[in-house]
N, C-alpha and C positions, 0 to 999 in steps of 0.2 A: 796383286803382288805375289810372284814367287817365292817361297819360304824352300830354302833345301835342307837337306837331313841334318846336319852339322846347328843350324839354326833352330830345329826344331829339337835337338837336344836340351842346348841350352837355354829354351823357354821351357822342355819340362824340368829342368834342373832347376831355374828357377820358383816353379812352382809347388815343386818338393822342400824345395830347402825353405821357402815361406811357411809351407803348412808343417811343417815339423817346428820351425819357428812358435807360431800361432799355440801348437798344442804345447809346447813345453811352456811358453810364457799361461797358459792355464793351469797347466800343473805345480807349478811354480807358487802361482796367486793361491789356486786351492790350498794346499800345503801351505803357505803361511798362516793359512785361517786357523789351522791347530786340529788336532786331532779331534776325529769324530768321535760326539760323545754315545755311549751306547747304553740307550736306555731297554725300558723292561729286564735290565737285571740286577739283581741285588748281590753286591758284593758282602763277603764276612769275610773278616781275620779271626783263627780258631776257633775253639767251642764252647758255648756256656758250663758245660759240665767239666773243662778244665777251671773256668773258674771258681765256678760252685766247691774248687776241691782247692782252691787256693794259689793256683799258678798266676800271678799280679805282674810277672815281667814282661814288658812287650816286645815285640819286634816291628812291627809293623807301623811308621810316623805318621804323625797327623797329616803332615805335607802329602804323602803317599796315598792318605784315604782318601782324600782329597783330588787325585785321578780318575779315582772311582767312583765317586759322587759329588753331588752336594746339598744332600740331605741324609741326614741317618741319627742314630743314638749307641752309643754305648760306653767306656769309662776307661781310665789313663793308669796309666804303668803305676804301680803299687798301689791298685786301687784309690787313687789321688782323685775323687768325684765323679758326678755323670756327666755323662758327653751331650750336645748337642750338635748337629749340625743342621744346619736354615741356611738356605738362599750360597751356601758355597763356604762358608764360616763356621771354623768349629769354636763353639762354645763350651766352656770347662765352668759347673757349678759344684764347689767346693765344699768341704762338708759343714762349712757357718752358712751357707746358703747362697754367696754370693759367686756373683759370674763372674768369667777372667776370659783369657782368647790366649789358647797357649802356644807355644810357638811349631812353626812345623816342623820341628824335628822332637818334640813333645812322643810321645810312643803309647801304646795302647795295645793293650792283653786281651781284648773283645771290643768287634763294634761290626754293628751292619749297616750300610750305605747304600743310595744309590741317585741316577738320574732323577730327580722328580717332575713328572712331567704327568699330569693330573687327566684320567678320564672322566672323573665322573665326579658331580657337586653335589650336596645335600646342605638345607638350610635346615637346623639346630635348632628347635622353639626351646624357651625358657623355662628350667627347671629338670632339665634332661641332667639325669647323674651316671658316670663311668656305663653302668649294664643300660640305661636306656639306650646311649650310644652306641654299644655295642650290636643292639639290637635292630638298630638304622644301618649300622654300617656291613651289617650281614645280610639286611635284604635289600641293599643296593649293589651290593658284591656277593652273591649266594655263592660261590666256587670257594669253597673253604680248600682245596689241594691248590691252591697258588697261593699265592705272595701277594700282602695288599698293605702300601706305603701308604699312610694317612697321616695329614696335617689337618688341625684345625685350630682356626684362627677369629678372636671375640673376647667377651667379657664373661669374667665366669663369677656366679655369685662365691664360689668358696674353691678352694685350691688346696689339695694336699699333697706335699710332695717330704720327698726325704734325700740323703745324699749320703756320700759312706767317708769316713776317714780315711788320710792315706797309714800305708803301713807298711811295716820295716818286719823284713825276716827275723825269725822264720815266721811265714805267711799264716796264720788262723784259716780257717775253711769260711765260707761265704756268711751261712747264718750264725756264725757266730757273732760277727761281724752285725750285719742286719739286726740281731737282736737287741742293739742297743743305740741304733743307730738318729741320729736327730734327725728330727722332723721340722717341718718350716709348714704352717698355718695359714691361708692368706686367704684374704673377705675383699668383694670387690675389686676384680684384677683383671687386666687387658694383656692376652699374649698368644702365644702359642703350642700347642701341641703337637710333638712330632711323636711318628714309632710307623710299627708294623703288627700288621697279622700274619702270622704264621702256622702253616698248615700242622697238622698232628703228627707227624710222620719225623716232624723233624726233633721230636723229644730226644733231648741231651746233645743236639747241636744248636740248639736257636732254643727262644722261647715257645713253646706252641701260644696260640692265640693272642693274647695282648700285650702290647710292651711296650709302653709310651710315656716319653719326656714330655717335661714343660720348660719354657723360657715367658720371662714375663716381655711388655712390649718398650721395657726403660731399659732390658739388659743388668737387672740388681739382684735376680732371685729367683728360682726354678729348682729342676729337679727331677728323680724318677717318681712317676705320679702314683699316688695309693688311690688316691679320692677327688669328684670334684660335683662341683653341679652351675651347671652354665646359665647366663640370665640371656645372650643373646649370639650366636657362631654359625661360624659356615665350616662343612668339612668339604675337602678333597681329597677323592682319592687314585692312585695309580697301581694296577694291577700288574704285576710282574712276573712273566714266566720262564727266570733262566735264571738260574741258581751259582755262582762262583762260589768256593769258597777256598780260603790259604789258611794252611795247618804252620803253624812255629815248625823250623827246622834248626833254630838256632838257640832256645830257652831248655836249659837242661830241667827244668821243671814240668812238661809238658812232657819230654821222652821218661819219666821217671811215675806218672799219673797213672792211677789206675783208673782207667776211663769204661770200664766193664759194668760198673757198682751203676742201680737204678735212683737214680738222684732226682726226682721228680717230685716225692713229697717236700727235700728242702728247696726246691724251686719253689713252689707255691708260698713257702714261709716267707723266700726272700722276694719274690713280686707282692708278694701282700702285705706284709709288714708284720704280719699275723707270728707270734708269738709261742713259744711249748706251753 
């Protein structure tokens, strides 16, 4: 059969307008599926050492963190408890001990998040306390200049956690705060661990080295952890090398900080519980 030019147009017309069909109905499908999530980085809203100097206002919603991960720790506008987030949920433990799930437009003056999505496992024998841990999870992750998100999930013989009050201007500085802060006790308890390692470098914007929440596994009691020692757990961990982070441009409490001053000995007071 003879095909003349006129005809052989409009078979490649047709066959253009199919394949551009084909590609946009995939671009279409993709883009419904939702934004790609991007993991190995660890999102922050402001700096530890604003808060350590008492700037408790947030900008930044829980809804919002929540883009950016869904896993992380950190605490809610007026210093209103510690954060937890698991599995895409933020968890809010109050300063009586108890959990709540606050709403997302809830705000928050510090918190760091991210994708979690686990390289490496370590099984946790019985009687491992805080620095044994530490010492497992450092030589499974030797690269102390990155970022290393750890969960871990069991039964721990004993659990010490603490949480802060909320509080009304003018704001008190952090260990003031922390120096009198309740503590919650717990023997025999099934939950989780969440936090970060953080490298040295990032003194007076993050915490260097340890910084880990607990959530029990009924959702009634948690907190930023002092102390534990585990009967039986598994860790994971996800190593992350790309750093975000969003400075307040809108809490006139952060443009007014003097964020110069070496605030490092009250950091230790206020992760350790440790006292003048």
């Amino acid at each position: 059969m003879k095909i003349t030019v006129s005809q052989k147009k409009k078979k490649g017309f047709a066959m253009n307008f199919m394949f551009c069909l084909i590609t946009g109905l995939f671009v279409l499908m993709t883009g419904c599926a939702g934004p790609r999530q991007n993991t190995d980085i660890l999102f922050q809203t402001s700096v530890i050492d604003a808060l350590l100097a008492g700037v408790y206002d947030g900008e930044t919603a829980c809804g919002e963190l929540l883009e950016h991960g869904d896993f992380g720790i950190g605490t809610f506008e007026a210093l209103d408890g510690e954060m937890i987030i698991l599995d895409g949920t933020v968890y809010q433990v109050k300063a009586d001990g108890n959990v709540h799930e606050p709403g997302p437009l809830t705000k928050t003056p510090f918190a760091t998040v991210c994708y979690f999505t686990p390289q490496k496992k370590i099984t946790i024998e019985s009687g491992a306390d805080f620095k044994a841990v530490e010492a497992l999870i450092d030589r499974a992750a030797p690269n102390q200049n990155l970022f290393t998100a750890i969960k871990i999930t069991g039964h721990f013989k004993t659990m010490l956690t603490r949480s802060v009050p909320r509080q009304t201007k003018p704001y008190p500085p952090l260990k003031e705060i922390t120096a009198n802060q309740p503590e919650f006790s717990m023997q025999n308890i099934s939950g989780t661990i969440v936090g970060f390692r953080c490298p040295p470098y990032v003194q007076g914007i993050n915490v260097p080295g340890y910084h880990l929440h607990f959530v029990d596994n009924r959702l009634r009691i948690g907190g930023h952890i002092l102390g534990f020692e585990i009967d039986a757990a598994k860790c994971e961990l996800d190593v992350l090398n790309k750093y975000f982070l969003v400075l307040p441009t809108d809490i006139e409490g952060f443009a007014e900080t003097d964020l110069s001053s070496d605030r490092s000995e009250e950091l230790k007071k206020v992760e350790t519980g440790k006292k003048d």
